[in-house]
OpenMM code with the backbone's topology and positions (N, CA, C; nanometers):
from openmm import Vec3, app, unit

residues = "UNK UNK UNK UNK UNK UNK UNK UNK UNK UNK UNK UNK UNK UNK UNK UNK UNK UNK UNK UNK UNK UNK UNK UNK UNK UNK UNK UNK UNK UNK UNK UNK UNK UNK UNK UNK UNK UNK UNK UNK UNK UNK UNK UNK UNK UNK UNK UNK UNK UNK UNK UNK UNK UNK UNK UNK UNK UNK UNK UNK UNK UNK UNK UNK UNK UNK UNK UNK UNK UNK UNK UNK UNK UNK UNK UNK UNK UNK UNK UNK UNK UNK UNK UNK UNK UNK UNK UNK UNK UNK UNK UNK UNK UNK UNK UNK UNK UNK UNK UNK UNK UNK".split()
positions = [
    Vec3(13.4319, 9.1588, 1.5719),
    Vec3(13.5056, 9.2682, 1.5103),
    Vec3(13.5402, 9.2290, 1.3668),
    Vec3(13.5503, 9.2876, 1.2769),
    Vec3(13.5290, 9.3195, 1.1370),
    Vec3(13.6956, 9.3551, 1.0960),
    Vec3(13.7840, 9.2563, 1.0793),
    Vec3(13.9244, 9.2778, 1.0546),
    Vec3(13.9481, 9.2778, 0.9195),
    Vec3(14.0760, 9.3354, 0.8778),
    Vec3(14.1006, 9.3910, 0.7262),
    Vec3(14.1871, 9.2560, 0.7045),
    Vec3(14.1209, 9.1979, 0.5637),
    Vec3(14.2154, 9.0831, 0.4955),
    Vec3(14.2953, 9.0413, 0.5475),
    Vec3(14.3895, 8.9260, 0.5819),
    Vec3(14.4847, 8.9125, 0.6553),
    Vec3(14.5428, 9.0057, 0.7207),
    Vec3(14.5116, 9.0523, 0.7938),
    Vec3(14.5652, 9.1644, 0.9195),
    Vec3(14.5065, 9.2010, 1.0581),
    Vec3(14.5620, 9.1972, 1.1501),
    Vec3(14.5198, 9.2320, 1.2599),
    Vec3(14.4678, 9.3013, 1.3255),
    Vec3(14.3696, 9.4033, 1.2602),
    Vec3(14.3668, 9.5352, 1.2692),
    Vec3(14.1891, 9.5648, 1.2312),
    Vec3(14.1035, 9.6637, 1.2664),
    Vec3(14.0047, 9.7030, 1.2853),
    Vec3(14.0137, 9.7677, 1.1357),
    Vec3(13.8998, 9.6921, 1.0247),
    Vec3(13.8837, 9.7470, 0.8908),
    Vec3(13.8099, 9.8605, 0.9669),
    Vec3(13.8417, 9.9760, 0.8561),
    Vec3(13.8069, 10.1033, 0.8406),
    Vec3(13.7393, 10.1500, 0.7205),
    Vec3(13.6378, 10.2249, 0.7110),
    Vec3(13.5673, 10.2817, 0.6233),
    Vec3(13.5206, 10.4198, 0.6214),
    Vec3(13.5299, 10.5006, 0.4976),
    Vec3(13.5104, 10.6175, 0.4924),
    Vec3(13.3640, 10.6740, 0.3955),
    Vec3(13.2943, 10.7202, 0.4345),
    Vec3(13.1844, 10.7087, 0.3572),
    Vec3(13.1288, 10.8918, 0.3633),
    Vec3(13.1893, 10.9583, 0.2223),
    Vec3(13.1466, 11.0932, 0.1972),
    Vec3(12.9989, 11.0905, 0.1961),
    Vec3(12.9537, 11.2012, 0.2553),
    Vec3(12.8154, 11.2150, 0.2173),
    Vec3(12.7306, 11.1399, 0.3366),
    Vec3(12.8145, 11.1276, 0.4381),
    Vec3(12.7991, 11.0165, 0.5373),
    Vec3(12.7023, 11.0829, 0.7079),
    Vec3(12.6462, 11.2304, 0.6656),
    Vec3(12.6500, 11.3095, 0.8294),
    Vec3(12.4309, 11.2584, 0.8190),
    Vec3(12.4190, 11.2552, 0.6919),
    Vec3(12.2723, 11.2221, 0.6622),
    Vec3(12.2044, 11.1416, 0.5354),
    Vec3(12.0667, 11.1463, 0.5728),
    Vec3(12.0115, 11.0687, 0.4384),
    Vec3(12.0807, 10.8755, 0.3977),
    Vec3(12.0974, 10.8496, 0.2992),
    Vec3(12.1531, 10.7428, 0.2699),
    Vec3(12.3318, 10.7068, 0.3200),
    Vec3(12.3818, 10.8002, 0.2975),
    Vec3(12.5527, 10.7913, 0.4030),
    Vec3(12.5173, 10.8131, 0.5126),
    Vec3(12.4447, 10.8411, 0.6045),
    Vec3(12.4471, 10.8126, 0.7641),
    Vec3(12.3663, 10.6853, 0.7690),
    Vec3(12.2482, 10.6024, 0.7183),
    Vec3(12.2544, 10.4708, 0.7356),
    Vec3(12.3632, 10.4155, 0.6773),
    Vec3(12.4145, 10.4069, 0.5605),
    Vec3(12.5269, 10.3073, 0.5466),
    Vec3(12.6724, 10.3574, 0.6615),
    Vec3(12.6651, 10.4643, 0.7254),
    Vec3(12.7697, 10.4796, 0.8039),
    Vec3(12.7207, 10.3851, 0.9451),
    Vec3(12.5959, 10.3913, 0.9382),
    Vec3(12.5773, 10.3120, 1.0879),
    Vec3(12.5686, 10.1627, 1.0645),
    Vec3(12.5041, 10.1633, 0.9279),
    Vec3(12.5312, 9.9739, 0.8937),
    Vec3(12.6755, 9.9445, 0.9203),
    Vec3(12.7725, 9.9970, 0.8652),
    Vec3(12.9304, 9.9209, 0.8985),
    Vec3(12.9669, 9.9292, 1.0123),
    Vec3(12.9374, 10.0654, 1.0958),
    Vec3(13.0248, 10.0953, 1.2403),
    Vec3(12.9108, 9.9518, 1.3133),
    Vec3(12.7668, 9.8853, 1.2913),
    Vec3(12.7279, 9.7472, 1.3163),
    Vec3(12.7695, 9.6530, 1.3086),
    Vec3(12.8325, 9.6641, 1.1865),
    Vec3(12.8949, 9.5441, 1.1112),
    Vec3(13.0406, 9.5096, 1.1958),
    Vec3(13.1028, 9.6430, 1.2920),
    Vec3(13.2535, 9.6490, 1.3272),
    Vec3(13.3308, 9.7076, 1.2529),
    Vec3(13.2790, 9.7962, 1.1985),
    Vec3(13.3672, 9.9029, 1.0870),
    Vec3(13.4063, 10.0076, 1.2296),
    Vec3(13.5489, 10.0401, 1.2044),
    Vec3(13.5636, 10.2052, 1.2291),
    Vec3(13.4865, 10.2612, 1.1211),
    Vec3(13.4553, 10.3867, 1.1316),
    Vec3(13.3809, 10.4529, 1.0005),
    Vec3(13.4067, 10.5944, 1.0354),
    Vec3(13.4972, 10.6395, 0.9220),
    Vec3(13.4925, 10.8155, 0.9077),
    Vec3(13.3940, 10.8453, 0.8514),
    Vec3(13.3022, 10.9267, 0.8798),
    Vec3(13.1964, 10.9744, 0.8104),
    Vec3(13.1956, 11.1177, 0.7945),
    Vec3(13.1765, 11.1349, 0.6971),
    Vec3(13.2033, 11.3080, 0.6383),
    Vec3(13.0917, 11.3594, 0.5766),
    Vec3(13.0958, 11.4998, 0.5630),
    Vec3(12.9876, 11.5407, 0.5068),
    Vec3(12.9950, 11.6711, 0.5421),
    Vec3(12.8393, 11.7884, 0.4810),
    Vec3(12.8387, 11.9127, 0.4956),
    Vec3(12.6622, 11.9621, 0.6112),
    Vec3(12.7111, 12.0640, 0.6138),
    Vec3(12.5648, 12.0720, 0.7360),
    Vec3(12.5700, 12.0166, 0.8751),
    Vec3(12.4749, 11.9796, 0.9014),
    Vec3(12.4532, 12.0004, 1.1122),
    Vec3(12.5591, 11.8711, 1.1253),
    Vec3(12.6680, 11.8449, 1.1977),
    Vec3(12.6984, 11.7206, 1.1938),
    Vec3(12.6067, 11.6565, 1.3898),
    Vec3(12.6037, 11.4731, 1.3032),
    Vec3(12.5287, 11.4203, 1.4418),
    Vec3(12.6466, 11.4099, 1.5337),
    Vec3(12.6196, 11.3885, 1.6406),
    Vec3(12.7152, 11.3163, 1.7736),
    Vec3(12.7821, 11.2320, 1.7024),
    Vec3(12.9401, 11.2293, 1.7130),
    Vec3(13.0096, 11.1016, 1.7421),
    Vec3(12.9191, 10.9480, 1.8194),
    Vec3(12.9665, 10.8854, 1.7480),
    Vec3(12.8983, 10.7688, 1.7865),
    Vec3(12.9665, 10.6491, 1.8229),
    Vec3(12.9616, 10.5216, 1.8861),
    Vec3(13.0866, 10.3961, 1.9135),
    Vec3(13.1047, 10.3488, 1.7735),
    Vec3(13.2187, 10.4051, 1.7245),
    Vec3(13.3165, 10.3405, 1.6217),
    Vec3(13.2632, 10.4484, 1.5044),
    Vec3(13.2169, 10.5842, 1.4678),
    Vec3(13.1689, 10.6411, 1.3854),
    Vec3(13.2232, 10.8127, 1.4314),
    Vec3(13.2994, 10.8236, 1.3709),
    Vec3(13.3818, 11.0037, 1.3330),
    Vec3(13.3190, 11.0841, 1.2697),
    Vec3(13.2108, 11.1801, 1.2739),
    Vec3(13.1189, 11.2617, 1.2543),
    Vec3(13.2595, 11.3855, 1.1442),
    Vec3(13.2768, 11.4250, 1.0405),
    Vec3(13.4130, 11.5080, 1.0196),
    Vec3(13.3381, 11.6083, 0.9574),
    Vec3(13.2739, 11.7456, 0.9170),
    Vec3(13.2484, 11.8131, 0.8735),
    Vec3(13.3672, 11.8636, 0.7259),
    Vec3(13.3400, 11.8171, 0.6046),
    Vec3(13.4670, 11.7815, 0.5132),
    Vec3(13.4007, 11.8155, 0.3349),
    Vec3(13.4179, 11.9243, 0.2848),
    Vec3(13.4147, 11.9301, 0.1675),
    Vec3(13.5026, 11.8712, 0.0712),
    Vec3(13.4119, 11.7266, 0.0434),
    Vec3(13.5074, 11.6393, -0.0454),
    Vec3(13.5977, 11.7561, -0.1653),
    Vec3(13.4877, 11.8321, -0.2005),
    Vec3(13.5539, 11.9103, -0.3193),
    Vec3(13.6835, 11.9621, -0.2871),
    Vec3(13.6828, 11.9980, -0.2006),
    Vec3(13.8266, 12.0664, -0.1963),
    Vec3(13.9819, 11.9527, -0.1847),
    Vec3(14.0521, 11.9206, -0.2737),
    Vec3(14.1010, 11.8196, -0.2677),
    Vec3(14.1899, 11.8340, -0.1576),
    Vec3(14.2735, 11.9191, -0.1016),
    Vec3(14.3829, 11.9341, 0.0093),
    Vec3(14.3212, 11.9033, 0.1595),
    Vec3(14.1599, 11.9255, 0.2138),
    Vec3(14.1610, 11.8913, 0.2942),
    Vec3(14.1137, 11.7560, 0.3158),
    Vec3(14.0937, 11.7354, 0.2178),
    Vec3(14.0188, 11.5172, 0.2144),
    Vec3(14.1046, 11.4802, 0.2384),
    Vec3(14.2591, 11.5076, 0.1425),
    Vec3(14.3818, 11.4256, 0.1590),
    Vec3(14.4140, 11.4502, 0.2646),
    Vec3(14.4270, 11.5451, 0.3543),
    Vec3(14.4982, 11.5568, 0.5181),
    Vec3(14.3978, 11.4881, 0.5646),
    Vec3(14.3064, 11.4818, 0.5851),
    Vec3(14.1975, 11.4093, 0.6944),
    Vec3(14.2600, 11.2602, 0.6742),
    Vec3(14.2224, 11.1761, 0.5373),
    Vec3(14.2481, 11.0417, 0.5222),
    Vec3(14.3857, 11.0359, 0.5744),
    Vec3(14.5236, 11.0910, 0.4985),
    Vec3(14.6264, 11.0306, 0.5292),
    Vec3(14.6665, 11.0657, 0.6497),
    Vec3(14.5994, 11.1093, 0.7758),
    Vec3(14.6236, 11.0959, 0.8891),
    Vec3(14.6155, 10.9739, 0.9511),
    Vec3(14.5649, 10.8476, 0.8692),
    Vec3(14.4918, 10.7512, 0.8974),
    Vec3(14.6025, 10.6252, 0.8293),
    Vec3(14.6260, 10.5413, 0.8781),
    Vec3(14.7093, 10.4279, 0.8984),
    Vec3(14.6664, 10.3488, 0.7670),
    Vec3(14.5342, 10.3409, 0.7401),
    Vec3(14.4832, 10.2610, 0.6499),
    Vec3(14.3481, 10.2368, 0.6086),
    Vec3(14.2867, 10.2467, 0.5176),
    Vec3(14.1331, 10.2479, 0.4696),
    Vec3(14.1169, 10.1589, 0.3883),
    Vec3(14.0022, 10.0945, 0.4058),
    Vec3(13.9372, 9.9439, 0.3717),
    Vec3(13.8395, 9.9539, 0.2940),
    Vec3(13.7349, 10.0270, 0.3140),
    Vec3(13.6277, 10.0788, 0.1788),
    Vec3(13.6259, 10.2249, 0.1890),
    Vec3(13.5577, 10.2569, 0.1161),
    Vec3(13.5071, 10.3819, 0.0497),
    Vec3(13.3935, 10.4413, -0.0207),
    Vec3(13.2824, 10.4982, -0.0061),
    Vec3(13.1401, 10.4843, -0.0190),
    Vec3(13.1363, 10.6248, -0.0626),
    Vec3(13.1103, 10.6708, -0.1431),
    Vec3(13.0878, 10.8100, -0.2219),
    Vec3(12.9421, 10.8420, -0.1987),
    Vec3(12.8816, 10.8642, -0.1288),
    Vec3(12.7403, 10.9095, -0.1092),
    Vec3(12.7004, 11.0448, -0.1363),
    Vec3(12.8135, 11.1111, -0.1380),
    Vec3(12.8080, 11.2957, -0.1156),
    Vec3(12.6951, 11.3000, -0.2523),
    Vec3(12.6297, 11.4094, -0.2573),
    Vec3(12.5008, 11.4590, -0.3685),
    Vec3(12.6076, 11.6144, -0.3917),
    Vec3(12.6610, 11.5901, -0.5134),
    Vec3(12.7229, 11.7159, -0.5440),
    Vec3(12.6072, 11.8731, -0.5716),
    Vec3(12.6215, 12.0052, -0.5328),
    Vec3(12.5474, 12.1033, -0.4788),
    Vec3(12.5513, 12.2088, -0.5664),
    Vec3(12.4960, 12.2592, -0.6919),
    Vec3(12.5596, 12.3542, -0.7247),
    Vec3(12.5821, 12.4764, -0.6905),
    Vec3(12.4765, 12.5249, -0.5501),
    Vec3(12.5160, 12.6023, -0.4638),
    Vec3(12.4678, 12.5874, -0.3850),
    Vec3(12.5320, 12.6849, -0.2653),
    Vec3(12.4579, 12.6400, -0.1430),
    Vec3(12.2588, 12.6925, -0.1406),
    Vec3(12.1628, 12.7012, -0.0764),
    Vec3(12.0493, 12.7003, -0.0816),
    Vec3(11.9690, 12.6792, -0.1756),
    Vec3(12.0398, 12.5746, -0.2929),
    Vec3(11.9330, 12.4788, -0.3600),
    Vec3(11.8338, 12.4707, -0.3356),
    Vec3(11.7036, 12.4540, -0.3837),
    Vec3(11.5727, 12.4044, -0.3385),
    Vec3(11.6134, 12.2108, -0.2646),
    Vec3(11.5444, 12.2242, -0.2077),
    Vec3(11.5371, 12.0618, -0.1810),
    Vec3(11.3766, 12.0096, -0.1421),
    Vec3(11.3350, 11.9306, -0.2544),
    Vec3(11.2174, 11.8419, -0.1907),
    Vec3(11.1961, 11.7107, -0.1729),
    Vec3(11.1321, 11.6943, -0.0643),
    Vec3(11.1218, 11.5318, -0.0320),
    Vec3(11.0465, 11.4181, -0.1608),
    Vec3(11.0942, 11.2960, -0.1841),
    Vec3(11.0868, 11.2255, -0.2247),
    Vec3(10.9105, 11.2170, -0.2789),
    Vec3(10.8450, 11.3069, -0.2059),
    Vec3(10.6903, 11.2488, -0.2268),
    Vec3(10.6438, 11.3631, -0.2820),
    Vec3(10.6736, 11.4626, -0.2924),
    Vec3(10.6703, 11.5577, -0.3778),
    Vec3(10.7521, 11.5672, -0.5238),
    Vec3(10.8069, 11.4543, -0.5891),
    Vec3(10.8890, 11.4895, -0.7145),
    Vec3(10.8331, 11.3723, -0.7999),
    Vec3(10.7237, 11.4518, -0.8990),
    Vec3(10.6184, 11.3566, -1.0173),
    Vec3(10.7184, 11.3443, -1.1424),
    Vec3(10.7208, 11.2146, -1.1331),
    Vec3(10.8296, 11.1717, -1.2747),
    Vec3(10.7096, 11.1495, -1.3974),
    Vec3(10.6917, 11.2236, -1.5105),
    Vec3(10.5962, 11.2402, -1.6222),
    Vec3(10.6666, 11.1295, -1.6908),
    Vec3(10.5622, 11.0149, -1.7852),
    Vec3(10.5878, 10.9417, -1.8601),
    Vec3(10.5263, 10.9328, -1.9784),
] * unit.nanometer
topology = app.Topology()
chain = topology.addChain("A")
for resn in residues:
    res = topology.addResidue(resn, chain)
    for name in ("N", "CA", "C"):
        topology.addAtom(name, app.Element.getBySymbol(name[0]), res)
């Protein structure tokens, strides 16, 4: 188990942007590592998982981030992964489709 700095207690981590893509592996690397892990994000959320909080959570909106976290005793890291949206149904293409011209 993965304890916070001198303390007795199960470090915790919160990682926006966390339901897919690059924040759902780093959410599953720590809840490995012995992280609790809130994981937040927008879209399909996965199953709850052992030691991983699936939260459906628009960082943007500042009033409900702050109620979610300070329900919480104490947080240990913090991982900003979220990809800010400028609206909803953006185009999105995969990685092997986007030619960088030089």
């Amino acid at each position: 188990m993965v304890t916070a700095k001198n303390q007795n207690r199960r470090a915790r981590a919160l990682i926006t942007g966390g339901t897919s893509g690059i924040g759902l592996a780093l959410a599953i690397g720590f809840a490995e590592e012995g992280y609790e892990v809130l994981s937040a994000g927008l879209g399909e959320m996965p199953e709850n998982q052992d030691r991983i909080e699936f939260r459906s959570l628009d960082v943007r909106i500042k009033n409900r981030s702050n109620n979610w976290v300070e329900t919480r005793d104490h947080l240990d890291v913090l991982v900003n992964a979220a990809v800010p949206f400028a609206e909803r149904g953006t185009e999105t293409r995969s990685v092997e489709t986007i030619v960088i011209s030089t």
